[in-house]
N, C-alpha and C positions, 0 to 999 in steps of 0.2 A: 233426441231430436230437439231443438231449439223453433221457438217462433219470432220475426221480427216484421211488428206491424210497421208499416211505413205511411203516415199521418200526411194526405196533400192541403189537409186543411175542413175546415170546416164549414158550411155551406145551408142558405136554407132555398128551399126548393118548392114550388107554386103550382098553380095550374098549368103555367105554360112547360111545366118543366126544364125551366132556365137553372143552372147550379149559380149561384150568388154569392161570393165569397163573405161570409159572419166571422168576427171578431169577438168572440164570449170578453164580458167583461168592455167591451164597447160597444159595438153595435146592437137595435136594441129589435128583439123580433118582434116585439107589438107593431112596430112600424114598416114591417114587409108586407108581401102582397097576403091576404087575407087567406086563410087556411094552408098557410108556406108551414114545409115543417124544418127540423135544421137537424143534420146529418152532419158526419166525416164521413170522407172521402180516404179510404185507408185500404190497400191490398197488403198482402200479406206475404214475406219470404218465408220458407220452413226448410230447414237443413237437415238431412235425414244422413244415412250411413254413404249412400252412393251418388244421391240429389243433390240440387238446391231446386224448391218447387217454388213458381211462381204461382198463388194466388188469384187471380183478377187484376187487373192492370192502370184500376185510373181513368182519370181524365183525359189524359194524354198531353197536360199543360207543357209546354216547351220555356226554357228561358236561356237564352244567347246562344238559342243555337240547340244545348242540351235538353232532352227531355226530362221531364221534372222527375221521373220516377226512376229513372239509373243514378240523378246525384242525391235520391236518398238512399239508393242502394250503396253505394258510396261512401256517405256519410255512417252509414250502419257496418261497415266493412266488408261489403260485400260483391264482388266482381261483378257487374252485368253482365258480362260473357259468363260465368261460371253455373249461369241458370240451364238446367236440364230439362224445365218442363214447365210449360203453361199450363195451368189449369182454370179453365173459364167455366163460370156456375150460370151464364147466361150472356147477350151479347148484348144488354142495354147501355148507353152511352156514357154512362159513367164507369163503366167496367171493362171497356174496350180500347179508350184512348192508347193509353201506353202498349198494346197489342206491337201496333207500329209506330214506327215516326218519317217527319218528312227530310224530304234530302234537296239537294240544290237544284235538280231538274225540275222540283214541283212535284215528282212523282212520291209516294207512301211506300216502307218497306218493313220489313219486318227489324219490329226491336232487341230481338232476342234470336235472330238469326239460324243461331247453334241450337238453340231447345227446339223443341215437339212442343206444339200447341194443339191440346186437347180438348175439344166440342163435340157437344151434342149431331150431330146430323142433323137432326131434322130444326134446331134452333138456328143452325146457321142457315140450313135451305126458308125456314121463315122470318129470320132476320133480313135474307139479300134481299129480298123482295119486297121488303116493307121500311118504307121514308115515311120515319114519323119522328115526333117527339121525342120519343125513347128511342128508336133506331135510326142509328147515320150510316148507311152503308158503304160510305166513300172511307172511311176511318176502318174497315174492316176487307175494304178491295182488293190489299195484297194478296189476302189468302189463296184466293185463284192460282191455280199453279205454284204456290207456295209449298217445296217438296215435303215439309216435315208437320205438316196439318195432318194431323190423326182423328179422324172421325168416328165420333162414338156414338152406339147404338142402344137405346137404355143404360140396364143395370150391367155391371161387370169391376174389372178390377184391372191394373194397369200394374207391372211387375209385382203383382201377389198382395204387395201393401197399400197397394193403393186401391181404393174402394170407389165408385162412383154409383151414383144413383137417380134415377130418371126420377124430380120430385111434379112437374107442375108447379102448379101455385101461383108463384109469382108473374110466370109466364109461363105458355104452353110446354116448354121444353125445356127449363130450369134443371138444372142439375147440384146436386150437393155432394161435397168430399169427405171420406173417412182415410186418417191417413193414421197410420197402426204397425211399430216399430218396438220394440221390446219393451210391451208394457204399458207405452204410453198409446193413447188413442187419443188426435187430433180430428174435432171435427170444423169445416169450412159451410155452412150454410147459406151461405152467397145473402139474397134478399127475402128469402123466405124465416129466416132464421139473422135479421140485421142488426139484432141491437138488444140488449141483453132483458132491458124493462118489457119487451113483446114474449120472451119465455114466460115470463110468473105472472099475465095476467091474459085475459081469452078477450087480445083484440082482434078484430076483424079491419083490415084496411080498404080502404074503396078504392086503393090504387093498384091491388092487388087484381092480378087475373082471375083467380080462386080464392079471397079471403078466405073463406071460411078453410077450407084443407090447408090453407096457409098455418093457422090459427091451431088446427089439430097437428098436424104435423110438428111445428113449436111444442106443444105438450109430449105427444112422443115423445118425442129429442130431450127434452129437458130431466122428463123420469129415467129414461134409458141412459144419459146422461150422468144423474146425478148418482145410479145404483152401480155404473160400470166407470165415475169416474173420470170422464171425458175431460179434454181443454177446449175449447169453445173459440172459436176466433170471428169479432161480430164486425166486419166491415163499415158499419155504419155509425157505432158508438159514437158516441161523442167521449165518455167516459173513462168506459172500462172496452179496450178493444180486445183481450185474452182474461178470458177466466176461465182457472183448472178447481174444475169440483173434487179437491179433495177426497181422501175414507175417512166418515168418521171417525173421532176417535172412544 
């Protein structure tokens, strides 16, 4: 299996929940809105033996036309038609954009047409209903009668290798991926699991739904992790967006 993170950029993020394009190396965070933190903005392709799995989706930023996240699929060699499967860890608006895109009637349609896009149930039924900050349910509309949405019900597994699992935390119905192909075991922790410095130290975030099982959950992951091996892929890094723990030697 291969992973290729696909970088929309870097961003720091406030009370009102605005994403704010950051420039490291110029723009300077002392000077953002007062308690902003600064994230990337990075989903993730993985290439398995019969897949190509989609990650999370972005922003959904568009430029002349294209959506931002097919020409770095593109750029990375990699067919936006040749995606087999969405996989969504939640429906907050930084992970939903590129879901769909818009077309000249005005109307939203599915970006990835050909794939099965895979959600929680009950995240979607408490996403539609909820315009806020973190949810724009207009950016997720098509799904309605969208034939190839596959509704997922807690824990289970999706052709054998593919593992999902009902975490909470970050939001009521959060979900995290274990994807496990001869040997290697990729894990996807969506926002519960964002960014590599939250495994090795016992933060609690206040923007979390559940910091605290946020918090526990990260410690899990990280020993089960580090004793089995795992590749990590942290959506939010700034840094390090794939780290494989190693066997000792």
């Amino acid at each position: 299996m291969q992973i290729f993170p696909l970088s929309e950029g870097a961003f720091t993020v406030g009370k009102t929940k605005a994403f704010i394009p950051f420039v490291p190396g110029k723009d300077d965070l002392q000077k953002r809105e007062a308690g902003s933190i600064l994230v990337e903005i990075q989903p993730f392709v993985v290439t398995t033996k019969n897949d190509v799995l989609l990650l999370d989706t972005g922003l959904g930023f568009e430029h002349d036309g294209e959506l931002q996240l097919h020409r770095l699929m593109s750029a990375a060699g990699i067919d936006p038609g040749s995606v087999t499967k969405v996989l969504m860890s939640h429906l907050h608006k930084d992970h939903v954009g590129g879901m769909g895109k818009n077309i000249p009637d005005g109307s939203r349609v599915a970006a990835f047409p050909q794939a099965k896009y895979y959600i929680q149930q009950r995240e979607l039924e408490y996403a539609t209903g909820k315009i806020s900050s973190s949810y724009q349910p207009a950016s997720f509309a098509f799904l309605d009668g969208f034939p190839n949405l596959i509704k997922l019900e807690g824990n289970g597994r999706i052709d054998g290798y593919i593992r999902y699992e009902l975490t909470g935390g970050h939001c009521p119905f959060h979900q995290v991926f274990h994807i496990e192909e001869d040997g290697q075991h990729f894990f996807f922790g969506g926002d519960v699991a964002p960014q590599l410095n939250q495994m090795k130290s016992r933060f609690v975030a206040k923007y979390d739904y559940d910091g605290k099982k946020c918090m526990q959950l990260r410690q899990q992951w990280w020993e089960q992790g580090r004793e089995e091996h795992w590749t990590f892929m942290f959506y939010h890094d700034i840094k390090t967006p794939v780290l494989e723990l190693k066997m000792e030697s």
